[in-house]
C-alpha positions, 0 to 999 in steps of 0.5 A, a space after each residue: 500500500 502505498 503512502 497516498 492510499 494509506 493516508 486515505 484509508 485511515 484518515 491520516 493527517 501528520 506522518 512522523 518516522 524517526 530513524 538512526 542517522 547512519 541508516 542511510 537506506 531507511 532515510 533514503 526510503 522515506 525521502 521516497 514517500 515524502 519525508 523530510 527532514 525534521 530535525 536531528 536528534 543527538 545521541 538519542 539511540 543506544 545502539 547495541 554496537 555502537 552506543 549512543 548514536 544520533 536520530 533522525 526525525 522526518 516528517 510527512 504532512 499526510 494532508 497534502 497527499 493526493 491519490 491518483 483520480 480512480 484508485 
């Protein structure tokens, strides 16, 4: 499914992810359903390996989305 239909679906308005900042494939996926950057959070994440690590908070106003005319 996908972003547009989503968002009609369940009435979505605000969308918000937030992913480690060195997963750049994540951030790259979401760039691709219209997520931007909204901020960077410092040290937010304590990842297994790596200890504290930065996060990124991206953000998709689900109310501009449009689905395509007859889906």
């Amino acid at each position: 499914m996908n972003v547009a239909r989503a968002a009609q679906k369940w009435q979505l308005r605000k969308g918000m992810v937030v992913v480690v900042a060195s997963n750049f494939a994540a951030q790259r996926v979401a760039a691709a359903c219209g997520f931007r950057v909204l901020c960077v959070l410092p040290r937010a994440f304590q990842h297994p390996e790596r200890g504290l690590v930065d996060t990124v908070l991206l953000f998709n106003d689900l109310s501009c989305v449009r689905t395509p005319m007859g889906r």
